[in-house]
TIMI-899186 format. One record per atom (N, C-alpha, C): residue number from 1; atom name; x, y, z. Coordinates in pm, whole numbers, plus 50000, padded with zeros to 5 digits. Layout:
<recs>
<rec num="NUM" atome="CA" px="X" py="Y" pz="Z"/>
...
</recs>
This chain:
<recs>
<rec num="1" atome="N" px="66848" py="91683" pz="16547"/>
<rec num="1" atome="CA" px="66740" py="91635" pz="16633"/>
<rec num="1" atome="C" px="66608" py="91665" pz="16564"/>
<rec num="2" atome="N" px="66524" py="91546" pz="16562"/>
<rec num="2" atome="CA" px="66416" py="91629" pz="16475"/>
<rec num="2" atome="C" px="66284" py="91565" pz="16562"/>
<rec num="3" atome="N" px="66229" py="91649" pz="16671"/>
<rec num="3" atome="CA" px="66142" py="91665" pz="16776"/>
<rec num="3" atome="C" px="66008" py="91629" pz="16665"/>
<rec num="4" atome="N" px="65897" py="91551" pz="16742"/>
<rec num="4" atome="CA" px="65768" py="91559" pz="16673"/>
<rec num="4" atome="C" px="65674" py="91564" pz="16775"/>
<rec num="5" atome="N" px="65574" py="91642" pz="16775"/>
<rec num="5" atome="CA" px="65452" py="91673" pz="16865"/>
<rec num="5" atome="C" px="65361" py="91640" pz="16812"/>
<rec num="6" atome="N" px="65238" py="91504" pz="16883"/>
<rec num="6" atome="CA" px="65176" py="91445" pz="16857"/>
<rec num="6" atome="C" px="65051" py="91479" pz="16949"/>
<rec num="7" atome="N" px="64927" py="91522" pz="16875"/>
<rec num="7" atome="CA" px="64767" py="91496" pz="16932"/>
<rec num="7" atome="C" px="64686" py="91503" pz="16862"/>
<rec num="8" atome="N" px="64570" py="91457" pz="16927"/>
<rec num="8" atome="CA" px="64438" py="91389" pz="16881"/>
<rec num="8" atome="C" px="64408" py="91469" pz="16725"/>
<rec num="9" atome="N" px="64374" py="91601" pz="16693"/>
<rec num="9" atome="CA" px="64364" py="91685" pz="16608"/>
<rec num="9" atome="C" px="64440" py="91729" pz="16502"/>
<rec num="10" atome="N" px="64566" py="91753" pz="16581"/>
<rec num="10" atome="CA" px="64712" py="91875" pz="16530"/>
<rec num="10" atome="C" px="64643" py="91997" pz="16496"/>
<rec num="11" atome="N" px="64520" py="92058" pz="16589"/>
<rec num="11" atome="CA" px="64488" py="92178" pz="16574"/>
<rec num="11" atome="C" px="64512" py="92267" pz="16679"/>
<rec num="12" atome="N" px="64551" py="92241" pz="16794"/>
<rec num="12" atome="CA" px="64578" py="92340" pz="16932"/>
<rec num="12" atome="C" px="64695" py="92305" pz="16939"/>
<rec num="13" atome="N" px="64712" py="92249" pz="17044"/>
<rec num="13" atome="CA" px="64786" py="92200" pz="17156"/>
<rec num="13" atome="C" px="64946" py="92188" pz="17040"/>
<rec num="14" atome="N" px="64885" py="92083" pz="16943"/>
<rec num="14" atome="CA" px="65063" py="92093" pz="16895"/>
<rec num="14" atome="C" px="65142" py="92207" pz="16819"/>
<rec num="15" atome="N" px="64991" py="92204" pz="16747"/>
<rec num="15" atome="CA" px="65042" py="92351" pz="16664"/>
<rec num="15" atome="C" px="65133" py="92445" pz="16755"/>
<rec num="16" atome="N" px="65046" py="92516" pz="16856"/>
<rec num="16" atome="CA" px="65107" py="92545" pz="16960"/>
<rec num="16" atome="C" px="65232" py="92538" pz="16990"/>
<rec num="17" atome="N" px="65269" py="92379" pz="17005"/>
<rec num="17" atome="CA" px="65394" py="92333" pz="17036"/>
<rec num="17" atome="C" px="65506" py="92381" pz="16955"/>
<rec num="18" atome="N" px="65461" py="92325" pz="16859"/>
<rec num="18" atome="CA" px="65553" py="92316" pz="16673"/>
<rec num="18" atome="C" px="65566" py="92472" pz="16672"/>
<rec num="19" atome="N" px="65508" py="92571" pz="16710"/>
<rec num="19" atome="CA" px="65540" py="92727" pz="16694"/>
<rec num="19" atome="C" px="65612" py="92749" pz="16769"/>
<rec num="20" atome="N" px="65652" py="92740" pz="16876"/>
<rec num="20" atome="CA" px="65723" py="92799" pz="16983"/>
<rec num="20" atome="C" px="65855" py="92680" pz="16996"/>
<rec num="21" atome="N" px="65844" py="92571" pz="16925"/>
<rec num="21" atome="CA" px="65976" py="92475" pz="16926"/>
<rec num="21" atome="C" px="66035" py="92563" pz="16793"/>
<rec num="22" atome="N" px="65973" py="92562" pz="16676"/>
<rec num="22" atome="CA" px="66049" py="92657" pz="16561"/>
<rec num="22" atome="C" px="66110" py="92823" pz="16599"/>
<rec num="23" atome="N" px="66035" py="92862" pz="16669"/>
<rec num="23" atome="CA" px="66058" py="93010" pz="16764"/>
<rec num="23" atome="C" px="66202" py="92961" pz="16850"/>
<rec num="24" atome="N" px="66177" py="92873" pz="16931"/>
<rec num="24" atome="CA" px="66269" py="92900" pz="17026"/>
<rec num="24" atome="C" px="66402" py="92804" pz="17005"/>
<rec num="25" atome="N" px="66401" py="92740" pz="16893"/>
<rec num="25" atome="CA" px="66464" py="92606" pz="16871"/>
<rec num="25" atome="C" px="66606" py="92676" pz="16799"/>
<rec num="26" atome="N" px="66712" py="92605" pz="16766"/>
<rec num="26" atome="CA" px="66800" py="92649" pz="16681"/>
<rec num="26" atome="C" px="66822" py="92546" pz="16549"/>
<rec num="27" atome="N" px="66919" py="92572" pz="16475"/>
<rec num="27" atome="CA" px="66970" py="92520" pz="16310"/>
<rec num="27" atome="C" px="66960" py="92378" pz="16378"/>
<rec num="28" atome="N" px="67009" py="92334" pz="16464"/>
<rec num="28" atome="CA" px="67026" py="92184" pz="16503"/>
<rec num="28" atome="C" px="66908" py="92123" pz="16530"/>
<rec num="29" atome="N" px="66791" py="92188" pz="16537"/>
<rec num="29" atome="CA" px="66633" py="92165" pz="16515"/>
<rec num="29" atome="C" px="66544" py="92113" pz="16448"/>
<rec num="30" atome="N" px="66484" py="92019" pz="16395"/>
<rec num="30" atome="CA" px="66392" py="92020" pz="16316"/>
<rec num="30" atome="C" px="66259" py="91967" pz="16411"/>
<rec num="31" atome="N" px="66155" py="92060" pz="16364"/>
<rec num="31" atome="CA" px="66024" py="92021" pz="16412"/>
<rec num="31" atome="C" px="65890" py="91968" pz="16356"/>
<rec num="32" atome="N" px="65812" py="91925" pz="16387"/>
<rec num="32" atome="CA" px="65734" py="91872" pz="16311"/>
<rec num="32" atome="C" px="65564" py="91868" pz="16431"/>
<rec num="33" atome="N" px="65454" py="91894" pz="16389"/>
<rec num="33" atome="CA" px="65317" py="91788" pz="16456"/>
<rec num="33" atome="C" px="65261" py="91726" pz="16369"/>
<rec num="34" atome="N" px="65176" py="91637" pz="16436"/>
<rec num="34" atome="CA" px="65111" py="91596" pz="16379"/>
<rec num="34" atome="C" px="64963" py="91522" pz="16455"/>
<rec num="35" atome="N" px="64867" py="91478" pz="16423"/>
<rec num="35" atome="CA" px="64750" py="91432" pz="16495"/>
<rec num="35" atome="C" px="64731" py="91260" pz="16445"/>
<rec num="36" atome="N" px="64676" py="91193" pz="16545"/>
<rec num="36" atome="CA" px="64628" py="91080" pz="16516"/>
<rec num="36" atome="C" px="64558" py="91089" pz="16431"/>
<rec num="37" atome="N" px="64485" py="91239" pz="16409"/>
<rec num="37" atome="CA" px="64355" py="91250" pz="16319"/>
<rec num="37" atome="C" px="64420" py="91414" pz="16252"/>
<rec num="38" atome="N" px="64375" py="91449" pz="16146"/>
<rec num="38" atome="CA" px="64389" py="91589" pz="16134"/>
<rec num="38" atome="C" px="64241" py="91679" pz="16105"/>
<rec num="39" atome="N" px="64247" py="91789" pz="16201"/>
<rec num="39" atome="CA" px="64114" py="91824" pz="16232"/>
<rec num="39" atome="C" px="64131" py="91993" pz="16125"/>
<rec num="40" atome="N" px="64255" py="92009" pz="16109"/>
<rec num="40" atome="CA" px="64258" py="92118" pz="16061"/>
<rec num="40" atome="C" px="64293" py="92255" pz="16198"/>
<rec num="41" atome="N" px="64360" py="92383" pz="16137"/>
<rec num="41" atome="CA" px="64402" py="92396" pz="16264"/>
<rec num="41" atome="C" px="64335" py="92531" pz="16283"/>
<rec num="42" atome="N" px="64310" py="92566" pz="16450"/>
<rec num="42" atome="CA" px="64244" py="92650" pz="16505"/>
<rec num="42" atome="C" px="64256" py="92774" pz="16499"/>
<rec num="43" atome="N" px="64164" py="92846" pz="16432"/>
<rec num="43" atome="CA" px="64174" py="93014" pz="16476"/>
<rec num="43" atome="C" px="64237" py="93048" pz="16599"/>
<rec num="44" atome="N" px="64168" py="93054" pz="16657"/>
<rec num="44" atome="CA" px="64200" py="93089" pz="16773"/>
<rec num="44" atome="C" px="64347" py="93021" pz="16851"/>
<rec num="45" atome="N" px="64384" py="92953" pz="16809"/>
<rec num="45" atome="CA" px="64555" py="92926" pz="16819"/>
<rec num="45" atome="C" px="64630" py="93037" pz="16753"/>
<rec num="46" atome="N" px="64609" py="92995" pz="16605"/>
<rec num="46" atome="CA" px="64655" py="93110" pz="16555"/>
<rec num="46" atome="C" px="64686" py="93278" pz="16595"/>
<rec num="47" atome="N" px="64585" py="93359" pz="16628"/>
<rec num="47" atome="CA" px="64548" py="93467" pz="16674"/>
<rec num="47" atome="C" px="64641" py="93445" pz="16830"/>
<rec num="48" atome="N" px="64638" py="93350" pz="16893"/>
<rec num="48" atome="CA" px="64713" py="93355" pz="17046"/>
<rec num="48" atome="C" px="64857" py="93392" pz="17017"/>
<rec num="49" atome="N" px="64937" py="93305" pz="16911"/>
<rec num="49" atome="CA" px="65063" py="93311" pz="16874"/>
<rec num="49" atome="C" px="65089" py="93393" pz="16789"/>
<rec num="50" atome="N" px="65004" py="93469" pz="16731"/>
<rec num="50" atome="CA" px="65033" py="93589" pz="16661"/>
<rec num="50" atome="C" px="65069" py="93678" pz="16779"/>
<rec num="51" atome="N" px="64982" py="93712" pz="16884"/>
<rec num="51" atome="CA" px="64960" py="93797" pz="16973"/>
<rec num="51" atome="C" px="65096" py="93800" pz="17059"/>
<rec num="52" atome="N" px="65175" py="93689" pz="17041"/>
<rec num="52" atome="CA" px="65327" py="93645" pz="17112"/>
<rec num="52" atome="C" px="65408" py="93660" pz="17049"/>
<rec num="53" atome="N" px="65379" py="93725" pz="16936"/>
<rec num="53" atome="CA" px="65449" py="93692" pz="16762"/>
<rec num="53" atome="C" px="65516" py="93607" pz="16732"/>
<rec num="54" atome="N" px="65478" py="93441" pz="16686"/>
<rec num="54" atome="CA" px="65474" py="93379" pz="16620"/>
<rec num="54" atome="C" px="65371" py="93332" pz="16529"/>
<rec num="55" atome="N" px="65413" py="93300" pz="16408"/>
<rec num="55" atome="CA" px="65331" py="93321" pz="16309"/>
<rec num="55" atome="C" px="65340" py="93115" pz="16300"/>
<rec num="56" atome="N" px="65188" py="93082" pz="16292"/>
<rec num="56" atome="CA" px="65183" py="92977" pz="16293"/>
<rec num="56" atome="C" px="65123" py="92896" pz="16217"/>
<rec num="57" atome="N" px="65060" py="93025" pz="16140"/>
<rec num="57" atome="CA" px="64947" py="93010" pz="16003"/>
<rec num="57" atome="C" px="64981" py="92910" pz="15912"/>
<rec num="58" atome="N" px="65101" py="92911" pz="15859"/>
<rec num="58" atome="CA" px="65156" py="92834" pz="15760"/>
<rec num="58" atome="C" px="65196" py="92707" pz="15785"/>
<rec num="59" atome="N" px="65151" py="92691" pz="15885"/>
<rec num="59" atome="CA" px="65206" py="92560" pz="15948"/>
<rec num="59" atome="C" px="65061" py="92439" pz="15903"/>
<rec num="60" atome="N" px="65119" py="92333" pz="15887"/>
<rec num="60" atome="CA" px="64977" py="92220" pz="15839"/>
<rec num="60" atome="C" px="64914" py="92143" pz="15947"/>
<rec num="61" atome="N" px="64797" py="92071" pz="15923"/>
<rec num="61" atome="CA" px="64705" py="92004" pz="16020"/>
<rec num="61" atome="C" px="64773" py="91856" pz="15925"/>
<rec num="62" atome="N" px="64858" py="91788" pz="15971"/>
<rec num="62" atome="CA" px="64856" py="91675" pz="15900"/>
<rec num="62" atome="C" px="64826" py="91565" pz="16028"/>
<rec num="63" atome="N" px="64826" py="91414" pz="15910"/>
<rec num="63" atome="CA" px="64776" py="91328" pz="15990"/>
<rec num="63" atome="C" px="64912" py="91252" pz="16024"/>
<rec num="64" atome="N" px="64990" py="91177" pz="16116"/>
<rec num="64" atome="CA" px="65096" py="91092" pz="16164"/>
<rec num="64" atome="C" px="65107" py="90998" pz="16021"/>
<rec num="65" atome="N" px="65237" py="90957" pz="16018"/>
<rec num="65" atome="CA" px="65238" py="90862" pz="15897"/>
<rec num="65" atome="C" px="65384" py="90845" pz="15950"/>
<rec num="66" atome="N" px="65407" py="90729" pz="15877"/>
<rec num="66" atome="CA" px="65519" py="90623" pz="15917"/>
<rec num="66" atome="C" px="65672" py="90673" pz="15918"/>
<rec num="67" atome="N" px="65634" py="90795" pz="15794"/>
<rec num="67" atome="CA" px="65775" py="90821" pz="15769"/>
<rec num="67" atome="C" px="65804" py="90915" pz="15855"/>
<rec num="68" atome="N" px="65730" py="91028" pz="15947"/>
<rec num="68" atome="CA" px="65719" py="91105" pz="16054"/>
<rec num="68" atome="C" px="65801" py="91061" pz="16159"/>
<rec num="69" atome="N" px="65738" py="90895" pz="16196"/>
<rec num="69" atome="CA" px="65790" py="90790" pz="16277"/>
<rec num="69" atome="C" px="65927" py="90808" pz="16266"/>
<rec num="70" atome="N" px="65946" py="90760" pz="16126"/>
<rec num="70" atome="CA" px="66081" py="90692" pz="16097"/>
<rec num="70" atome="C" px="66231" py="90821" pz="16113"/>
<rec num="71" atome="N" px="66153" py="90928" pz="16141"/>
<rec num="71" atome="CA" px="66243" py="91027" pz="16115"/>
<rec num="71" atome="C" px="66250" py="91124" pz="16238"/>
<rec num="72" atome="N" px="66130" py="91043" pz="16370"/>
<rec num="72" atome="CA" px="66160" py="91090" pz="16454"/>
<rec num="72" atome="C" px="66311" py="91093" pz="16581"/>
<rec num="73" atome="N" px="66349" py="91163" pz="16626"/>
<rec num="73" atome="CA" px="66420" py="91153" pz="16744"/>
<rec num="73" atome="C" px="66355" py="91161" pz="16870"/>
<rec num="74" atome="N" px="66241" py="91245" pz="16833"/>
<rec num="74" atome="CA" px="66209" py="91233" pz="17013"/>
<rec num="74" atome="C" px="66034" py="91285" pz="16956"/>
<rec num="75" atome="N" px="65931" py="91239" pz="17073"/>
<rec num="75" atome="CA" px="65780" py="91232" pz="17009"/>
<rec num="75" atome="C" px="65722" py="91298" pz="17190"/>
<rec num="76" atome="N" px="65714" py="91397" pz="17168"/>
<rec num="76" atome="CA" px="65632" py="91403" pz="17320"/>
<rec num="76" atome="C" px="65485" py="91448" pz="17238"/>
<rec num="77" atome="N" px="65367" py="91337" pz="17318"/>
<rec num="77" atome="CA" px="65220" py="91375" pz="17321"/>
<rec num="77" atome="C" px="65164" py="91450" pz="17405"/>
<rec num="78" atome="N" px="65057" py="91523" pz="17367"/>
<rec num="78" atome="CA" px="65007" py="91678" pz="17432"/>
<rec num="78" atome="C" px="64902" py="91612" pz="17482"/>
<rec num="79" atome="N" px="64806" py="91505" pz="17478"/>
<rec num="79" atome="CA" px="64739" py="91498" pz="17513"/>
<rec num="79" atome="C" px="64648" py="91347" pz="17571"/>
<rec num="80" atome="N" px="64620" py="91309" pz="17636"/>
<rec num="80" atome="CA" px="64584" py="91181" pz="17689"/>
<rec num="80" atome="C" px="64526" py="91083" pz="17556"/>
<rec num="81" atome="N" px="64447" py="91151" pz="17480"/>
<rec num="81" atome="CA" px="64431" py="91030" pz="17333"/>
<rec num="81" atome="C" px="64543" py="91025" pz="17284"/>
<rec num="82" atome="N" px="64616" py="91114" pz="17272"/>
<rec num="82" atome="CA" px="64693" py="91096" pz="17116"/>
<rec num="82" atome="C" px="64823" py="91015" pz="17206"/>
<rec num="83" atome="N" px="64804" py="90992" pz="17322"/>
<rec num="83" atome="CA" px="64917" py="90923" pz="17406"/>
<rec num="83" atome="C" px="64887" py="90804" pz="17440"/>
<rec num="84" atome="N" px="64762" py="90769" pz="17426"/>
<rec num="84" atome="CA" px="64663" py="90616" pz="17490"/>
<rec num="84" atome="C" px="64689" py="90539" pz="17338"/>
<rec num="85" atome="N" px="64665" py="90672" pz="17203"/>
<rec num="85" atome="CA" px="64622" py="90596" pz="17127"/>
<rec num="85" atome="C" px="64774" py="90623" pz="16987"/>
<rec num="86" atome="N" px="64906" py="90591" pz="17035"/>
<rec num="86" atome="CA" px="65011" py="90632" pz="16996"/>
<rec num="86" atome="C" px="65067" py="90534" pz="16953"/>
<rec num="87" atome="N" px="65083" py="90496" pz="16819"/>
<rec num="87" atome="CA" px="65145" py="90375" pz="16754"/>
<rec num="87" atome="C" px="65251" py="90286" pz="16847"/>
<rec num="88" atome="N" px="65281" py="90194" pz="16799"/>
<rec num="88" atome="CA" px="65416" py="90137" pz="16880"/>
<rec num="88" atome="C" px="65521" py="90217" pz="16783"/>
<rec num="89" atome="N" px="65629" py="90259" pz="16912"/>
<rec num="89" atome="CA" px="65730" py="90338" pz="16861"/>
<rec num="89" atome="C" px="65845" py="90268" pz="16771"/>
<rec num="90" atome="N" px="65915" py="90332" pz="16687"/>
<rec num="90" atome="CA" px="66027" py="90255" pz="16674"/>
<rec num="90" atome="C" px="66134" py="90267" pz="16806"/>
<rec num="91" atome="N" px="66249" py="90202" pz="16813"/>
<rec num="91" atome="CA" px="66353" py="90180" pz="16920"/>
<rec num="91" atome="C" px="66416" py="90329" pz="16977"/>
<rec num="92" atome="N" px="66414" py="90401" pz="16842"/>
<rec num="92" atome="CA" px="66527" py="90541" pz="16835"/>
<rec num="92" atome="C" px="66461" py="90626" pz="16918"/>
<rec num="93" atome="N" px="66323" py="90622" pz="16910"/>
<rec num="93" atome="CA" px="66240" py="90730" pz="16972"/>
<rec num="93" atome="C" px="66226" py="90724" pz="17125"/>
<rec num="94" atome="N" px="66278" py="90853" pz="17175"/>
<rec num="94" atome="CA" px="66235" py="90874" pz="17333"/>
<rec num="94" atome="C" px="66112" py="90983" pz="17292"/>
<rec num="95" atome="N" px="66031" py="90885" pz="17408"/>
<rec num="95" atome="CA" px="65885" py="90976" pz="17405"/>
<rec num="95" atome="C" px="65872" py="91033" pz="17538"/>
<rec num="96" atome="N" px="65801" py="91142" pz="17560"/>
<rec num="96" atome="CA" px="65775" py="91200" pz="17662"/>
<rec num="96" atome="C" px="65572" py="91232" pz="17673"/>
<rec num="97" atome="N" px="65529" py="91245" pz="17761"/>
<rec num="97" atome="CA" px="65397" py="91325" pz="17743"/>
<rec num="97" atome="C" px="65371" py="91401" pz="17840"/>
<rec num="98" atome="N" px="65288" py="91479" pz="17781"/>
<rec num="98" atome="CA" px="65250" py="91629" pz="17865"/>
<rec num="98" atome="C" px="65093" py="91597" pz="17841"/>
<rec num="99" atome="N" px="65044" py="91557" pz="17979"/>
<rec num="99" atome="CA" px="64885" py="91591" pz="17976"/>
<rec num="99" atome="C" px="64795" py="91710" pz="17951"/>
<rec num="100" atome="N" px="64814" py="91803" pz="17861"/>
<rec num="100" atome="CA" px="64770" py="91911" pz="17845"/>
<rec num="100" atome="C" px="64603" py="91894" pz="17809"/>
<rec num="101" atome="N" px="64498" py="92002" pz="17915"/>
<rec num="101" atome="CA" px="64356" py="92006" pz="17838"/>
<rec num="101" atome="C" px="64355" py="92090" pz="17703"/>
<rec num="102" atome="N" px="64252" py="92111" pz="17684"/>
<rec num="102" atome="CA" px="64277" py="92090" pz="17543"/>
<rec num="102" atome="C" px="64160" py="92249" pz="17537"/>
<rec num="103" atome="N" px="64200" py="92363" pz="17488"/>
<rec num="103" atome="CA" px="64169" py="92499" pz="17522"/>
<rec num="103" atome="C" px="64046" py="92504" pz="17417"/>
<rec num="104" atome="N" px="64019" py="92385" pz="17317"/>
<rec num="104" atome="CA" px="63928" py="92426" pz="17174"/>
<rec num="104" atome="C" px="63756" py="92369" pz="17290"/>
<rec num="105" atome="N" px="63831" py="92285" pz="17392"/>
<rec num="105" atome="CA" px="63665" py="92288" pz="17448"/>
<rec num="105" atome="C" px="63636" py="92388" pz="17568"/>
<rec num="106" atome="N" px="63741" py="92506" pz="17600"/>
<rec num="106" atome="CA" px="63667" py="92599" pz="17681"/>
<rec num="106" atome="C" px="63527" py="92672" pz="17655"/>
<rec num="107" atome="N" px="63479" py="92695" pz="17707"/>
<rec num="107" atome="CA" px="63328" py="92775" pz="17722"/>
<rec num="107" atome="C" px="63333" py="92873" pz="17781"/>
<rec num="108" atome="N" px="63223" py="92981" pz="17747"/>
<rec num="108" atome="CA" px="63181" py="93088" pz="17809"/>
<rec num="108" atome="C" px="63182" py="93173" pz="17706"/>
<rec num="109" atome="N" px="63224" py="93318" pz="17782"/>
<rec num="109" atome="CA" px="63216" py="93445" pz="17652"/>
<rec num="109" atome="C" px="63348" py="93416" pz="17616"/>
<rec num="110" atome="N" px="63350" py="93491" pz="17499"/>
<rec num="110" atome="CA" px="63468" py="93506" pz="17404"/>
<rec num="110" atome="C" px="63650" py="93540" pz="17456"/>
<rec num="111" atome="N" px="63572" py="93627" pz="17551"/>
<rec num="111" atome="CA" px="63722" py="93698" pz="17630"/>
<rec num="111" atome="C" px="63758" py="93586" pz="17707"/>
<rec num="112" atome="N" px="63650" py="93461" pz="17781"/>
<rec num="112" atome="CA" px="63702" py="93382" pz="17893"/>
<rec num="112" atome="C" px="63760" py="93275" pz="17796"/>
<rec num="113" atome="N" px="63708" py="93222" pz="17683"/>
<rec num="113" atome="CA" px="63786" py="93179" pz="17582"/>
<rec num="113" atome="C" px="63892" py="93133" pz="17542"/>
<rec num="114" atome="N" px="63913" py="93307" pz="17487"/>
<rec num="114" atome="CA" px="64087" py="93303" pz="17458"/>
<rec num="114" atome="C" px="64160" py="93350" pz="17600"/>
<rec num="115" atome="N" px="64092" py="93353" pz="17732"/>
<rec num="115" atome="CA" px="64235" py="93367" pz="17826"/>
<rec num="115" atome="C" px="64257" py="93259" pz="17870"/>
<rec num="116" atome="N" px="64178" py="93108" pz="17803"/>
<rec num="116" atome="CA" px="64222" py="92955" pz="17834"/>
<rec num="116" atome="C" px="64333" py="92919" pz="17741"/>
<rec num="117" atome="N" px="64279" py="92970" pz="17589"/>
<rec num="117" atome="CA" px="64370" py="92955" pz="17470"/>
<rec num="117" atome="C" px="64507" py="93024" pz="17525"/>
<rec num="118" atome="N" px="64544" py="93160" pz="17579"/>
<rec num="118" atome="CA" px="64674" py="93221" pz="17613"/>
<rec num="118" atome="C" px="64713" py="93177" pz="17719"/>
<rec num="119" atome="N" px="64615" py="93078" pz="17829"/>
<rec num="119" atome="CA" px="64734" py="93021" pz="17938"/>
<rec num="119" atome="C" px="64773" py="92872" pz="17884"/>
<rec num="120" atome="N" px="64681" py="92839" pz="17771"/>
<rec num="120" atome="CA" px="64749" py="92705" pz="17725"/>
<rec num="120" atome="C" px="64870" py="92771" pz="17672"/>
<rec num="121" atome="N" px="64895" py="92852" pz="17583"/>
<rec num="121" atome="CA" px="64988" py="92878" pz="17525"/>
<rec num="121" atome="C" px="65081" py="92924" pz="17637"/>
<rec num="122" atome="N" px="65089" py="92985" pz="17694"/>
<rec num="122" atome="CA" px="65227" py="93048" pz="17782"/>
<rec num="122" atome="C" px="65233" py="92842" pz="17841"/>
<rec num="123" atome="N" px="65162" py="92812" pz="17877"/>
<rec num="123" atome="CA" px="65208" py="92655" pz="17926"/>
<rec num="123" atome="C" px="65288" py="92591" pz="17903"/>
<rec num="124" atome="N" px="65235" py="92617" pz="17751"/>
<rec num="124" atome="CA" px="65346" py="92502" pz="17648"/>
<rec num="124" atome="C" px="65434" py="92565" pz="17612"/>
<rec num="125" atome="N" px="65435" py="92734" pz="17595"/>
<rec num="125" atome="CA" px="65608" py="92815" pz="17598"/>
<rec num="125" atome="C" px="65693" py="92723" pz="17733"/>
<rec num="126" atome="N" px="65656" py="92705" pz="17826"/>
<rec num="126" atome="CA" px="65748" py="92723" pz="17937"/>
<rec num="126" atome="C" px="65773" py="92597" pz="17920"/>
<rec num="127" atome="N" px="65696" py="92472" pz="17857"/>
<rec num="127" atome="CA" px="65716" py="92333" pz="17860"/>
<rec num="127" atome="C" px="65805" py="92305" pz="17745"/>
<rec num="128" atome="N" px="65795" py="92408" pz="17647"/>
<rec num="128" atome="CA" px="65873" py="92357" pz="17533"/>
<rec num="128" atome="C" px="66033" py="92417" pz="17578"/>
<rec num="129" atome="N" px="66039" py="92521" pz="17664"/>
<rec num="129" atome="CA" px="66149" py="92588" pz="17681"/>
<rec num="129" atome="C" px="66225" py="92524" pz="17738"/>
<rec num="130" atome="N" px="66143" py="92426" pz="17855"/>
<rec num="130" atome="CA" px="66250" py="92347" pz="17957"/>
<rec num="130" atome="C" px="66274" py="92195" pz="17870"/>
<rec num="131" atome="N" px="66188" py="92175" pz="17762"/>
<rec num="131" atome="CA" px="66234" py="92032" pz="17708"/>
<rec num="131" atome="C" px="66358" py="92074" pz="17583"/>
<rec num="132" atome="N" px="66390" py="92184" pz="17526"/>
<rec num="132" atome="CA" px="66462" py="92234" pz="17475"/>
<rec num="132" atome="C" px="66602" py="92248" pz="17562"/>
<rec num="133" atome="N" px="66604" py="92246" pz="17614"/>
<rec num="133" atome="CA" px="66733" py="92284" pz="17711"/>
<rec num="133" atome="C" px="66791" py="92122" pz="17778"/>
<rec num="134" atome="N" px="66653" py="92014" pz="17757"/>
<rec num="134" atome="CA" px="66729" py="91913" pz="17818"/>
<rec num="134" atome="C" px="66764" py="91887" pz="17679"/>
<rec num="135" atome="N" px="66723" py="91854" pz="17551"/>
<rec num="135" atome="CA" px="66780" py="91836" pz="17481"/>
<rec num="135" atome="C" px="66882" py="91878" pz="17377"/>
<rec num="136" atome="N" px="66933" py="92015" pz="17419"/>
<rec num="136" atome="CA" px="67008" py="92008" pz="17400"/>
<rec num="136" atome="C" px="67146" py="91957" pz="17401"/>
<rec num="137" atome="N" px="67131" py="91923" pz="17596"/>
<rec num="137" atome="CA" px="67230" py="91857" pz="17636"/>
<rec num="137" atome="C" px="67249" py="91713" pz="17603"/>
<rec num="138" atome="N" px="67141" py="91681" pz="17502"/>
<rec num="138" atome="CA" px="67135" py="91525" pz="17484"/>
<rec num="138" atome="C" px="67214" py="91552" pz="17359"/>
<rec num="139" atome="N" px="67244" py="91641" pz="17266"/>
<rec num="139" atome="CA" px="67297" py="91616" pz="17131"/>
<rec num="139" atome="C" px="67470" py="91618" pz="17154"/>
</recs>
């Protein structure tokens, strides 16, 4: 099965995703994000999933490309652009989307910040956990 997480950036939200699908996923797994655009990816993601220990650093800001497509099994989008503005699929692909906001435009002080960045993240733990479990039963 080789899952792909798609938004506007590939700096929050999927990264995000793509850490905790490689974390929680097994050998029968492959994961991947990617952005309509690549913005490069967020400190402050990083630092959240460290803090959960996953290490997410090494992971890339790339941009969607065909062969991504071609090699997807299943494409859920994180976010209302990267879902408005989401190629036509090929046939193979079941897509799903998750309207997730998007934690890189919270405001305020620093601490109110990152406790948007750590409830996005526990979000998408619990979203990736329950889409993991249906698909398993799909393989």
């Amino acid at each position: 099965m080789n899952l792909l997480f798609l938004c506007t950036g590939n700096s929050c939200r999927s990264q995000i995703a793509e850490g905790w699908a490689r974390q929680l996923g097994g050998d029968w797994l492959q994961v991947q994000s990617a952005g309509i655009e690549a913005h490069g990816k967020n400190p402050r993601a990083i630092t959240v999933m460290q803090e959960a220990g996953v290490d997410i650093s090494n992971q890339e800001s790339t941009k969607l490309t065909e062969e991504m497509l071609a090699t997807a099994d299943y494409l859920v989008t994180v976010c209302g652009h990267a879902d408005e503005h989401c190629p036509v699929l090929p046939t193979h692909i079941q897509k799903e989307h998750w309207p997730l906001s998007d934690p890189a435009k919270a405001t305020g002080t620093e601490d109110e910040i990152m406790a948007v960045f750590r409830a996005s993240r526990d979000d998408i733990k619990l979203r990736v956990t329950n889409l993991l479990e249906r698909l398993k039963t799909q393989r």
